[in-house]
TIZADREN-204669 format. One record per residue (C-alpha): residue number from 1; residue in one letter; x, y, z. Coordinates in steps of 0.25 Angstrom, whole numbers, plus 5000, padded with zeros to 4 digits. Layout:
N
 num residuo east north   up
 NUM       A    X     Y    Z
...
END
This chain:
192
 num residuo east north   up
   1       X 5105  5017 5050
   2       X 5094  5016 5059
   3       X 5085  5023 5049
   4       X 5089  5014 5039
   5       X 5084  5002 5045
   6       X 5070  5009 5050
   7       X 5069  5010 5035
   8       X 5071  4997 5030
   9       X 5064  4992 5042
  10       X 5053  5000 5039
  11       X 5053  4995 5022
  12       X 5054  4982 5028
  13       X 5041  4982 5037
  14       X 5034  4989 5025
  15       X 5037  4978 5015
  16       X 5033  4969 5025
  17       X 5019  4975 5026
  18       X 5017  4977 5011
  19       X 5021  4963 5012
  20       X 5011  4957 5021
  21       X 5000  4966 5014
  22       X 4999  4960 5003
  23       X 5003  4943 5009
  24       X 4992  4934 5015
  25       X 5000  4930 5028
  26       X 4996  4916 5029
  27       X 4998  4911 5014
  28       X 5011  4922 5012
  29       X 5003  4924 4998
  30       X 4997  4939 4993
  31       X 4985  4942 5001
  32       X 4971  4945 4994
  33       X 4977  4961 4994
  34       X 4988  4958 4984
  35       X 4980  4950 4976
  36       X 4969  4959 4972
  37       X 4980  4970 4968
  38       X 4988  4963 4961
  39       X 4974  4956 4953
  40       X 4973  4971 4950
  41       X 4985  4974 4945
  42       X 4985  4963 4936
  43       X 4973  4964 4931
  44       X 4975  4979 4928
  45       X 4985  4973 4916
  46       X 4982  4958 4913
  47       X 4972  4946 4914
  48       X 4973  4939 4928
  49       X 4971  4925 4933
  50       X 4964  4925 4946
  51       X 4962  4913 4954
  52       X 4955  4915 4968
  53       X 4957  4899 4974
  54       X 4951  4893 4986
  55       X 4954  4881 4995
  56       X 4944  4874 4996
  57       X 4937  4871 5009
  58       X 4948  4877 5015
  59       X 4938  4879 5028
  60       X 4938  4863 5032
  61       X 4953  4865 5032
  62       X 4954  4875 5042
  63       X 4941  4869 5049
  64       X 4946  4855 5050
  65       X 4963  4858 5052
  66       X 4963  4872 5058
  67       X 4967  4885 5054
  68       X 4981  4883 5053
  69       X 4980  4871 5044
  70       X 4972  4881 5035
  71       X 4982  4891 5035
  72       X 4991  4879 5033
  73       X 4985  4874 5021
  74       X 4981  4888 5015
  75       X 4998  4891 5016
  76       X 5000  4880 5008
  77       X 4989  4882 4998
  78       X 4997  4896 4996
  79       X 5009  4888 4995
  80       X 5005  4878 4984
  81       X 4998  4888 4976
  82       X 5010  4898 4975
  83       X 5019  4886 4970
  84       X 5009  4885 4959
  85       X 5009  4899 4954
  86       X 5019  4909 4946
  87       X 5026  4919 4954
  88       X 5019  4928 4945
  89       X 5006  4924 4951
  90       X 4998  4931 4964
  91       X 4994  4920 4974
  92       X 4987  4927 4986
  93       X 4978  4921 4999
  94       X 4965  4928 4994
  95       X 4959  4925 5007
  96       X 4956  4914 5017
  97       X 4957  4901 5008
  98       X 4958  4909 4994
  99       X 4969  4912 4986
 100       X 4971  4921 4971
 101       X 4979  4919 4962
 102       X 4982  4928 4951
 103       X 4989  4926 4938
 104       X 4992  4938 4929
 105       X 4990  4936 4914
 106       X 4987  4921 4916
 107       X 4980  4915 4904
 108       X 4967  4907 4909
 109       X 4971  4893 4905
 110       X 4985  4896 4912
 111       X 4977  4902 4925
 112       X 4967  4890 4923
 113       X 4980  4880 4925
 114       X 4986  4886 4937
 115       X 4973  4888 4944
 116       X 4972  4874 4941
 117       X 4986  4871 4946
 118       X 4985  4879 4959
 119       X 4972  4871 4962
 120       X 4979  4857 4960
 121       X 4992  4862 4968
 122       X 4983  4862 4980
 123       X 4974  4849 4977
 124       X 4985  4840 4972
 125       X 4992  4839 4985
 126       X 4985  4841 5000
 127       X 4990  4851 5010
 128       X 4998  4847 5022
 129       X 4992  4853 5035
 130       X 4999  4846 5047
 131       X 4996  4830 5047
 132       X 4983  4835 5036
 133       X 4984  4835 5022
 134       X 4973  4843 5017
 135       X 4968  4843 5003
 136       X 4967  4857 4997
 137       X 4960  4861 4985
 138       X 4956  4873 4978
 139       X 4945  4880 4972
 140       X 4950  4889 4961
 141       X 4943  4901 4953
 142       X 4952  4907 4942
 143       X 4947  4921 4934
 144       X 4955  4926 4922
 145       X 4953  4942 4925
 146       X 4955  4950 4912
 147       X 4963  4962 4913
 148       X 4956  4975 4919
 149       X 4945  4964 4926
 150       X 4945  4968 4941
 151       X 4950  4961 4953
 152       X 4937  4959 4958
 153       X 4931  4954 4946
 154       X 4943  4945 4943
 155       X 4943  4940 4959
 156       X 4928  4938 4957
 157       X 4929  4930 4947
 158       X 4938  4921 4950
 159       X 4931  4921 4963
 160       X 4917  4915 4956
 161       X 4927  4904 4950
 162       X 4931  4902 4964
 163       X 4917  4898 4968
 164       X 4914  4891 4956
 165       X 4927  4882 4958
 166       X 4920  4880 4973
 167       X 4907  4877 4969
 168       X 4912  4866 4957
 169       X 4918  4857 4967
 170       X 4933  4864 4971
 171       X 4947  4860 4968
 172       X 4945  4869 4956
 173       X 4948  4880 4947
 174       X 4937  4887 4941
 175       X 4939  4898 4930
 176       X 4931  4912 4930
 177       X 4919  4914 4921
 178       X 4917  4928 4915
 179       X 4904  4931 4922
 180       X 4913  4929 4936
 181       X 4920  4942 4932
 182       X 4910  4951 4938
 183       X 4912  4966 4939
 184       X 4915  4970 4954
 185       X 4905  4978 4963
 186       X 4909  4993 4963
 187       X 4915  4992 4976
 188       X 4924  4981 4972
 189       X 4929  4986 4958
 190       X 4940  4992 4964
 191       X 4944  4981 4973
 192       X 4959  4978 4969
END
């Protein structure tokens, strides 16, 4: 009997690591780790929207409010944009302010309206931080990686679009042009 509950014991802590591996542990959403992987694995077999989205001077939140109220907001961010998204769909805390979304098989014009979708479900209404109701926008870049592209190239892409979104005046989606899909450096190619 004894053994029997050091085994489960032990399963349990295990799935418990695995599980923390691959979560961001302030949003509860897939980390930057699970992203890339599963970005590989899709694009192994089919087409992927990728959407790398930023808040938007996110820096004068924390400097004006504090820390906690940036971790505040950036929950509910996570929140809002996982209530606009398919079960089907990987939403993960890319880093700091950052967030990717990607939608396996998505059509361009469809990846286009969600991107736009998630982009209005955080400007539409403010945040709620305490007694502060902080107006939250995002800047969006969207790349449609063709089957076989690399995780890199796709991330890079939607990553030029990003800036692109930031330099045109934010609150944005901005699509990927073909020249932003550049090959990797060699030390990166195998990146997953």
């Amino acid at each position: 009997m004894r053994r029997k509950w050091y085994q489960e014991r032990l399963r349990n802590d295990l799935d418990r690591s695995l599980e923390l591996a691959v979560t961001d542990p302030l949003t509860g959403l897939r980390n930057r780790r699970y992203v890339r992987r599963h970005l590989d694995g899709v694009l192994r077999g089919s087409d992927a929207a990728v959407m790398l989205l930023d808040v938007d001077r996110f820096k004068s939140i924390n400097d004006t409010y504090g820390h906690a109220a940036g971790d505040t907001a950036l929950k509910e961010v996570a929140e809002r944009l996982k209530s606009h998204l398919r079960a089907a769909d990987v939403l993960a805390r890319y880093g700091g302010e950052e967030f990717m979304v990607v939608l396996a098989g998505a059509p361009t014009d469809y990846a286009a309206m969600v991107a736009d979708r998630l982009r209005g479900a955080l400007s539409n209404d403010p945040i709620s931080v305490g007694p502060a109701l902080l107006p939250i926008t995002v800047s969006i870049g969207l790349a449609i990686a063709p089957a076989g592209c690399s995780v890199s190239g796709a991330i890079a892409a939607a990553d030029a679009a990003l800036y692109r979104a930031k330099a045109a005046g934010r609150n944005r989606v901005e699509p990927a042009v073909p020249e932003d899909f550049i090959a990797p450096p060699p030390d990166q190619a195998t990146e997953g």
